[in-house]
C-alpha positions as CSV (number, residue, x, y, z in Angstrom):
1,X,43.6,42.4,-9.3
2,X,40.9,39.3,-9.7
3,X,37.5,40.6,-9.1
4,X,35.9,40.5,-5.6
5,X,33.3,37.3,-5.5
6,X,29.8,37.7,-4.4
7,X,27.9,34.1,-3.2
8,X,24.5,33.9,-2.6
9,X,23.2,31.8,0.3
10,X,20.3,30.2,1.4
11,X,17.9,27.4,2.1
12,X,15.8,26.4,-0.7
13,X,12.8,28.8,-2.2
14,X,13.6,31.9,-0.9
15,X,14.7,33.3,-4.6
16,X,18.4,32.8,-4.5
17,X,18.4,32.2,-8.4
18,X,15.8,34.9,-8.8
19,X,18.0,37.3,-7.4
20,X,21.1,36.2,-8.5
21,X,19.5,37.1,-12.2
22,X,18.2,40.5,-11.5
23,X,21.9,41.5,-10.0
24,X,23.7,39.4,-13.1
25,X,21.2,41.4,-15.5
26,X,21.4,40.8,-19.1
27,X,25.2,40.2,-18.5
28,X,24.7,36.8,-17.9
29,X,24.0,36.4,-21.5
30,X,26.5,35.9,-24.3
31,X,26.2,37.0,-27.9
32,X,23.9,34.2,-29.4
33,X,25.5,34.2,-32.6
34,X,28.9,32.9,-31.5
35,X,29.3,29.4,-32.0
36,X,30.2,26.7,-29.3
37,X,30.2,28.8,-26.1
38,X,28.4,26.6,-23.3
39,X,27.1,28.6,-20.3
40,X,26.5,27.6,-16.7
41,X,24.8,29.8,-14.9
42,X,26.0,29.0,-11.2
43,X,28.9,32.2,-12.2
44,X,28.3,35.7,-13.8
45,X,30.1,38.5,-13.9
46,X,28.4,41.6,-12.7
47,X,28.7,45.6,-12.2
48,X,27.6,48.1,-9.6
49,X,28.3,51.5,-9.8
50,X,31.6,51.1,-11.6
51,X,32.2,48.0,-9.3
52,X,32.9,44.7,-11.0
53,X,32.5,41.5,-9.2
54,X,31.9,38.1,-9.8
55,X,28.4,36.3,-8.4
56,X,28.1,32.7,-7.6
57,X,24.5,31.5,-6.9
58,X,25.2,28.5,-4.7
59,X,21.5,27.2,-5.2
60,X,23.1,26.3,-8.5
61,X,25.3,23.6,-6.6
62,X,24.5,20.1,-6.8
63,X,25.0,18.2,-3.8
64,X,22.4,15.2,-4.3
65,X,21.2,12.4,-1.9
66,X,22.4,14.6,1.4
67,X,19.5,15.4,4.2
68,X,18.3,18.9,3.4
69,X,20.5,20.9,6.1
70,X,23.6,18.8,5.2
71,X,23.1,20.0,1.9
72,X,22.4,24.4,2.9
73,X,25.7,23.9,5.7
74,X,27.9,22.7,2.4
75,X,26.5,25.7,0.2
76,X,27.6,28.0,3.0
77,X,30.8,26.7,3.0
78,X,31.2,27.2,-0.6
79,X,30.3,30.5,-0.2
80,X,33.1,30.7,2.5
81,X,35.7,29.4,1.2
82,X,35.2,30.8,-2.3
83,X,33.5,34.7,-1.9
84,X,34.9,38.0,-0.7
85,X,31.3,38.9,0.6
86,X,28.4,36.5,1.4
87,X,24.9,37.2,0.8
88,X,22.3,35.5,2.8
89,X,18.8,35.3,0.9
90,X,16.2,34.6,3.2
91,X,12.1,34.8,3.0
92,X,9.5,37.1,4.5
93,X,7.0,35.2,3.9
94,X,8.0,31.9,6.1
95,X,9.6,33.9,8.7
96,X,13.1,32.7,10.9
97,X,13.7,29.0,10.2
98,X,16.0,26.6,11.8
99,X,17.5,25.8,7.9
100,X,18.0,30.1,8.5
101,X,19.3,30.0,11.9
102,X,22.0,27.3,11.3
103,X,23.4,29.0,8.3
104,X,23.8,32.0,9.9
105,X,25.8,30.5,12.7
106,X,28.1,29.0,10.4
107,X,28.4,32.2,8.2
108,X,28.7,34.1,11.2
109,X,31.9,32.2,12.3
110,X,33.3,32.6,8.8
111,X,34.7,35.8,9.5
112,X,33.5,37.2,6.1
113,X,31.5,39.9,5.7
114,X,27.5,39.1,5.5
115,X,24.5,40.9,4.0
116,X,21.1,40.0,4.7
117,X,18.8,40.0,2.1
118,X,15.0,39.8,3.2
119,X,13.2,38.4,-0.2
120,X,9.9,38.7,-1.9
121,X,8.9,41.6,0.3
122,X,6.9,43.0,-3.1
123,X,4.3,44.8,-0.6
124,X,5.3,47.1,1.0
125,X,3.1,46.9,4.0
126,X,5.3,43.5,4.8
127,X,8.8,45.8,5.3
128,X,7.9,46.1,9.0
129,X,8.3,42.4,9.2
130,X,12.0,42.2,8.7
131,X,12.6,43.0,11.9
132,X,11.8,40.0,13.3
133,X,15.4,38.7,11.1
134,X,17.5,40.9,13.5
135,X,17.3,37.5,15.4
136,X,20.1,36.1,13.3
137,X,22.6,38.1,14.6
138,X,23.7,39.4,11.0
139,X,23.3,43.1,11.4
140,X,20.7,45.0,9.2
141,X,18.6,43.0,7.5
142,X,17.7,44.6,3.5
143,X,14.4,43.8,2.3
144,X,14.3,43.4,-1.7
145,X,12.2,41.9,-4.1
146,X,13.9,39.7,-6.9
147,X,11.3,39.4,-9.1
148,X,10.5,43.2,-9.0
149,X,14.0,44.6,-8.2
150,X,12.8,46.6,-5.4
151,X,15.4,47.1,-2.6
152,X,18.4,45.3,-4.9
153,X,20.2,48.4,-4.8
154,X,20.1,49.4,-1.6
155,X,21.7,45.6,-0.8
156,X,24.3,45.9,-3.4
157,X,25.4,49.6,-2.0
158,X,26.3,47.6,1.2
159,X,27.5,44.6,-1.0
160,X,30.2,46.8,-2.7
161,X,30.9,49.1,0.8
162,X,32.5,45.2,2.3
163,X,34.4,45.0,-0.8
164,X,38.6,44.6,-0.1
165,X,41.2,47.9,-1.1
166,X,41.9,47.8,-4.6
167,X,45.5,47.1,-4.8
168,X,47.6,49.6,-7.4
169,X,47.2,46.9,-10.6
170,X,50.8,47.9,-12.0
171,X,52.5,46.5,-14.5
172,X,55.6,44.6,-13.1
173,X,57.2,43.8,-16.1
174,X,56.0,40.3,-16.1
175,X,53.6,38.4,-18.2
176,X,50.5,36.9,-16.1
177,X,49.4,33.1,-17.1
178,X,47.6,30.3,-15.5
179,X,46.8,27.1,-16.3
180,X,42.7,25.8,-16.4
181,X,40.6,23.1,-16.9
182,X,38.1,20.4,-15.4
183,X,39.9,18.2,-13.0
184,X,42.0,15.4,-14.4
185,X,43.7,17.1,-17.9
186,X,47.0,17.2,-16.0
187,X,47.4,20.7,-14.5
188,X,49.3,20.1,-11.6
189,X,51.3,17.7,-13.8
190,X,52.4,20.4,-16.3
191,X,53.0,23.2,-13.6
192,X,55.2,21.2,-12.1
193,X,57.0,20.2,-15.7
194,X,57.3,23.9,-16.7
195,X,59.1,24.8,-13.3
196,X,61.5,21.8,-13.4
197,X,61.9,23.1,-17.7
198,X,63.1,26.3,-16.6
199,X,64.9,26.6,-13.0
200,X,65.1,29.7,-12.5
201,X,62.4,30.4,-10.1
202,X,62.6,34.1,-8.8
203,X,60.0,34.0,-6.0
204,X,56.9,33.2,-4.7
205,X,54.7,35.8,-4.4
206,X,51.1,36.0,-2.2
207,X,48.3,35.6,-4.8
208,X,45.1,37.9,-4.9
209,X,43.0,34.6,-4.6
210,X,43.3,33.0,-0.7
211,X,45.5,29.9,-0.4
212,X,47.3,30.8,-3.7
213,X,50.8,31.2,-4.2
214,X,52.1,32.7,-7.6
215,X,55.0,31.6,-8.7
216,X,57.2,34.1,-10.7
217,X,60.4,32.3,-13.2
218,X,62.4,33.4,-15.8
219,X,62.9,31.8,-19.4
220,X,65.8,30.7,-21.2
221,X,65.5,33.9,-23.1
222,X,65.2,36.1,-20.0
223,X,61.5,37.0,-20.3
224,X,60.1,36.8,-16.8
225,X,56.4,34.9,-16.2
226,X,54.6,34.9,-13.4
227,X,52.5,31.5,-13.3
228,X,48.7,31.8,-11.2
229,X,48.5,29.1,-8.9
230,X,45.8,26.6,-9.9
231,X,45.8,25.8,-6.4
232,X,42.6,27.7,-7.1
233,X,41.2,25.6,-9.2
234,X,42.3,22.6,-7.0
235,X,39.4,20.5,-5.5
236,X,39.6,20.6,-1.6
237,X,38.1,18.7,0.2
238,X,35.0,16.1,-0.3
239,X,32.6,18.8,-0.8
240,X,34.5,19.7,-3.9
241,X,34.5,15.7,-5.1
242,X,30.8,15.8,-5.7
243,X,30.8,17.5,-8.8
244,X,33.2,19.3,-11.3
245,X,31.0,22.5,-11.0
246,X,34.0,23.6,-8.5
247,X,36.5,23.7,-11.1
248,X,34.1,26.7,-13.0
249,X,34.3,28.8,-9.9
250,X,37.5,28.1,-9.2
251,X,38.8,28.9,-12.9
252,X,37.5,31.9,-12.9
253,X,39.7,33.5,-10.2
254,X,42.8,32.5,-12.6
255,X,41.6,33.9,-15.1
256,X,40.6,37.1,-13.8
257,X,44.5,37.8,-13.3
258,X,45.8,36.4,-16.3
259,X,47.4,38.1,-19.4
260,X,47.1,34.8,-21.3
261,X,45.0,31.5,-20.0
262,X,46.3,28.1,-21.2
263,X,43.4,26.2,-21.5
264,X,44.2,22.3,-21.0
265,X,42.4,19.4,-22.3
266,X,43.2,15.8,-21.9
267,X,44.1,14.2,-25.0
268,X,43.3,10.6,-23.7
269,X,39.6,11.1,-22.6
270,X,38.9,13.9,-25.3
271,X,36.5,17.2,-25.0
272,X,34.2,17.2,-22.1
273,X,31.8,19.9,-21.8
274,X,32.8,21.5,-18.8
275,X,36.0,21.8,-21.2
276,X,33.6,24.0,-23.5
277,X,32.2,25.9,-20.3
278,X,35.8,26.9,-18.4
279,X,36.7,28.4,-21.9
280,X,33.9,30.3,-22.7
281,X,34.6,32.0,-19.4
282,X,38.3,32.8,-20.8
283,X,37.6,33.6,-24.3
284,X,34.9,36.5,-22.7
285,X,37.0,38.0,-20.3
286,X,39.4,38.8,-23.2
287,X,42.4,36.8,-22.4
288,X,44.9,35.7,-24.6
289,X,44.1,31.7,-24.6
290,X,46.5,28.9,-26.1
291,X,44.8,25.3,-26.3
292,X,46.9,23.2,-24.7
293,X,46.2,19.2,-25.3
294,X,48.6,16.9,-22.4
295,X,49.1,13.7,-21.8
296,X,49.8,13.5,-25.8
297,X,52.2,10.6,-24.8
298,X,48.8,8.2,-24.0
299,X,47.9,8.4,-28.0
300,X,48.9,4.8,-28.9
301,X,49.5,4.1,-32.6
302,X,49.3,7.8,-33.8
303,X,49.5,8.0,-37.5
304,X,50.5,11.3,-39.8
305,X,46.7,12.5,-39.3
306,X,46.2,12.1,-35.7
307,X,47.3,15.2,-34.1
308,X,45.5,17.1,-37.8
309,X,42.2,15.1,-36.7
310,X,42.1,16.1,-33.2
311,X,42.9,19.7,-34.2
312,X,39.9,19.3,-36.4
313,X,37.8,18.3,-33.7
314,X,38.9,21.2,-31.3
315,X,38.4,23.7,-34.3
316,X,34.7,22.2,-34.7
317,X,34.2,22.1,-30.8
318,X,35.4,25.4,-29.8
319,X,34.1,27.7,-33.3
320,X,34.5,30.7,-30.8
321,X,38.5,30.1,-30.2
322,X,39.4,30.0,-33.9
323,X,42.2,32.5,-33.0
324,X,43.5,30.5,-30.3
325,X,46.7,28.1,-31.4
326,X,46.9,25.0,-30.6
327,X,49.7,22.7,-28.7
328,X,50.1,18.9,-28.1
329,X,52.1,18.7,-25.1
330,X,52.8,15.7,-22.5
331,X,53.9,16.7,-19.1
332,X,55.0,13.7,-18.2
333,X,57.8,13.1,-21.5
334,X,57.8,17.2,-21.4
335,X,57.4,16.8,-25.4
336,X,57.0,20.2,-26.6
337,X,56.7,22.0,-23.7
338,X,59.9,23.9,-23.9
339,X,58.0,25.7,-26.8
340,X,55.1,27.3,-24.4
341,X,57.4,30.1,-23.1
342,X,57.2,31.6,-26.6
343,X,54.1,30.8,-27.7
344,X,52.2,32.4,-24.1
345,X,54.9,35.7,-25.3
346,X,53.7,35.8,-28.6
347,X,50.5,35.8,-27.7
348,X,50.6,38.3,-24.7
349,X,52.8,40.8,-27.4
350,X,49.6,40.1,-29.7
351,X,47.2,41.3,-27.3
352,X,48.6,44.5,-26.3
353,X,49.3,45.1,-30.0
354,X,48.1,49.1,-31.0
355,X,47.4,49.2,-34.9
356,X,47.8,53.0,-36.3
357,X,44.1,54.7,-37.1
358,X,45.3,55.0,-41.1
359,X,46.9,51.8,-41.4
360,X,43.3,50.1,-40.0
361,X,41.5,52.4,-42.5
362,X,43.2,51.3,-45.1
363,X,42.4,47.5,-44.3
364,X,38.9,48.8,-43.8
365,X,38.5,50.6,-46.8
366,X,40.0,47.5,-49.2
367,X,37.4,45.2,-47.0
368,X,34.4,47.3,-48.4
369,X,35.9,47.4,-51.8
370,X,35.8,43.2,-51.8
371,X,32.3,42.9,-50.2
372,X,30.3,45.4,-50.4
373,X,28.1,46.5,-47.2
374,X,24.8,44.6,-47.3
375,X,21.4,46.6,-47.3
376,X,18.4,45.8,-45.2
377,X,14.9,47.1,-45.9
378,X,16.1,49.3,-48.5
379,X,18.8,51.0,-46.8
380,X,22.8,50.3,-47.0
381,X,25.0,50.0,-44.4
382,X,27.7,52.4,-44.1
383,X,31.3,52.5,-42.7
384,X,32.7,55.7,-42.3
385,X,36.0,54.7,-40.5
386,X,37.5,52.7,-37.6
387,X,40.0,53.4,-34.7
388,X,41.8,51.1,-31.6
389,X,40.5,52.0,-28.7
390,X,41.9,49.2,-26.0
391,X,44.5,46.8,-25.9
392,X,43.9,43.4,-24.0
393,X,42.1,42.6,-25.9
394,X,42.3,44.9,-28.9
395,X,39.3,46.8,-29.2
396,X,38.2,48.6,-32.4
397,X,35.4,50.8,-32.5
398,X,34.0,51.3,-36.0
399,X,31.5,54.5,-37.0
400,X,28.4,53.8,-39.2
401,X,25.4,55.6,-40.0
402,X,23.6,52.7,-38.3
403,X,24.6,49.9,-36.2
404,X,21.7,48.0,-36.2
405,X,22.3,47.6,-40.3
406,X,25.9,45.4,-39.3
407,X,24.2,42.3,-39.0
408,X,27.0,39.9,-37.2
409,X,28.0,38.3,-40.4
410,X,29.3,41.7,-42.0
411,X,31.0,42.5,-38.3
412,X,32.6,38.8,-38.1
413,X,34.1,39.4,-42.1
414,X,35.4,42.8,-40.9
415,X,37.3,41.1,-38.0
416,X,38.5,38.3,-40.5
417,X,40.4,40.9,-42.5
418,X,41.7,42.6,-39.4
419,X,43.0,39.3,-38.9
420,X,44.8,38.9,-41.8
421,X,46.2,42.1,-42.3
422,X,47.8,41.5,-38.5
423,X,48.9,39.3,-36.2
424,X,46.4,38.8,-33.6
425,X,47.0,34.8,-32.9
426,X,45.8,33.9,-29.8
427,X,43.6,36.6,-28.9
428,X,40.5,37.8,-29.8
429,X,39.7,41.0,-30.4
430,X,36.5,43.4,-30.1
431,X,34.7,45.3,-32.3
432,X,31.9,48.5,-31.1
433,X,29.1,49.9,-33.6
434,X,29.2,53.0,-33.0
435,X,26.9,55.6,-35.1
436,X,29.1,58.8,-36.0
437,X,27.3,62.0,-35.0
């Protein structure tokens, strides 16, 4: 099941991004040392007690040279159309305002459960003032204090409470893909393409994301898919023609219920970097991910190096998806697209791939023989032994008298032989410190 989405809403100043942090934590943050992964910070993924969610701070939405209410009404409707649960951020200090009042009429008609977040209330002599927000007709309003933290988990304790039934997640025998990518690379074009390729569509079945439809079909060689709809990552209407910011938010709900994300670019207008951004957001959730370059057909005068350059150039531009393979494809001549069937199985088989404790050892063991463990500040790292511990993706943790000696170098060499030693195209795989006791 995708994860449920949180928005925050609000008129200007009241501390949306603030808060939006303090929930997101220090998971909004990726590993510095990984090359090429872009981040925009309008989406983070998030936890509360056990609860994982997605967050969206809609005062991260650029909607430019609209009057200032104009612009809140079309974050709130954002927020509606995208999130399971809405939070409304409004300020202590400045009282009920008519930018407040109006959002809450519209969020109030949304039918979506609302939260009422009453911010920078860092005295606590100022809690009695929250009363006055009862006035907005949004139930009990939570003070909190983004800057300090104060109150944020009171508010997310009702945050989680409005969350939808988990669903039983069970395997159904079919391999999960979607298709994402900034608007324009040809999406709809190769859905479309890979239906008409194969035929035999079984049936459409109601997707976890609202207004999606996922489409289930077998292959020639009787493997059954089931495609998410990128009907979520489809811009609707003109408040989604303002920016391609959308296609981030949207994205992520595909990938959040996807075995293996085909990430598209368009071969005719290059890398863009939203490109980089949308598969960042795949490669971190874990997701197998194929590269998959359309509208290959518009490359006039192609010599024998031009599909080797542009593969350069993908290599160079996304460092982090050196795992991922790569496929020139063109939706509208359907060159090569009879091949992504197997690739998206080969890569969905790599992922759940389980590696035997002795066999890894052995791999590990050779690996240290080659290059040695490095020391720092006179004392040597050392790697006692390793074991699989998860599957999509395939998670190793390795025991060490000292984590903090595996500076990322040694840990990325480590995952290099893993590599070679097996098959793990198309997915990437994790690796824990852990320090034996």
């Amino acid at each position: 099941m995708a994860n449920p989405v949180v928005a925050i809403v609000g008129r200007p100043n009241v501390g949306k991004s603030t808060l939006f942090n303090r929930i997101a934590g220090e998971r909004i943050s990726i590993v510095e040392d990984t090359p090429g992964v872009t981040r925009d910070r309008i989406y983070a993924h998030a936890e509360w007690l056990g609860k994982n969610f997605n967050l969206i701070d809609t005062g991260g939405i650029e909607i430019s040279d609209q009057p200032l209410l104009t612009q809140i009404r079309q974050q709130a409707e954002v927020a509606i159309d995208e999130a399971d649960v809405i939070v409304l951020v409004v300020d202590i200090q400045n009282g009920v305002t008519d930018a407040d009042e109006q959002v809450a009429k519209i969020l109030y008609r949304s039918d979506k459960p609302i939260v009422l977040a009453v911010n920078k209330v860092d005295n606590p002599e100022r809690r009695s003032d929250i009363y006055d927000f009862y006035s907005l007709g949004l139930g009990e309003p939570y003070p909190v204090s983004g800057v300090h933290g104060v109150g944020v988990g009171d508010l997310l304790d009702a945050v989680i409470n409005h969350f939808p039934e988990t669903a039983d997640n069970e395997d159904d025998g079919t391999i999960h893909f979607s298709l994402i990518g900034r608007p324009n690379v040809g999406k709809s074009s190769l859905v479309n393409a890979i239906l008409g390729e194969n035929r035999v569509i079984v049936s459409n079945v109601a997707g976890t994301t609202r207004d999606a439809i996922n489409t289930r079909f077998t292959a020639k060689d009787g493997r059954e898919f089931t495609m998410i709809d990128t009907a979520g990552i489809r811009k609707k209407g003109k408040i989604y023609e303002n920016t391609e910011r959308y296609s981030l938010m949207r994205s992520m709900r595909a990938i959040d219920d996807s075995d293996v994300v085909l990430v598209v670019l368009n071969a005719e207008e290059g890398i863009r970097e939203l490109d980089k951004h949308i598969a960042g957001y795949a490669h971190e959730a874990g997701c197998g991910v194929i590269i998959v370059v359309n509208k290959w057909d518009t490359i006039k005068n192609k010599g024998h190096r031009t599909m080797t350059d542009f593969t350069t150039l993908i290599r160079n531009e996304f460092q982090y998806l050196s795992y991922a393979p790569i496929i020139f494809v063109s939706a509208k001549t359907q060159q090569r697209l009879n091949q992504l069937p197997t690739m998206i199985e080969d890569v969905y088989d790599h992922s759940r791939r389980r590696i035997q404790s002795a066999v890894l050892n052995d791999v590990l063991m050779d690996a240290l023989a080659a290059n040695p463990t490095p020391t720092q500040n006179g004392r040597r790292l050392r790697v006692y032994y390793g074991t699989q511990v998860a599957i999509q993706p395939p998670t190793f943790v390795i025991f060490v008298n000292d984590p903090d000696l595996m500076h990322f170098s040694y840990q990325r060499y480590l995952e290099n032989q893993i590599r070679r030693a097996f098959d793990f195209t198309g997915t990437p795989i994790r690796i824990i410190k852990r320090k034996r006791q």
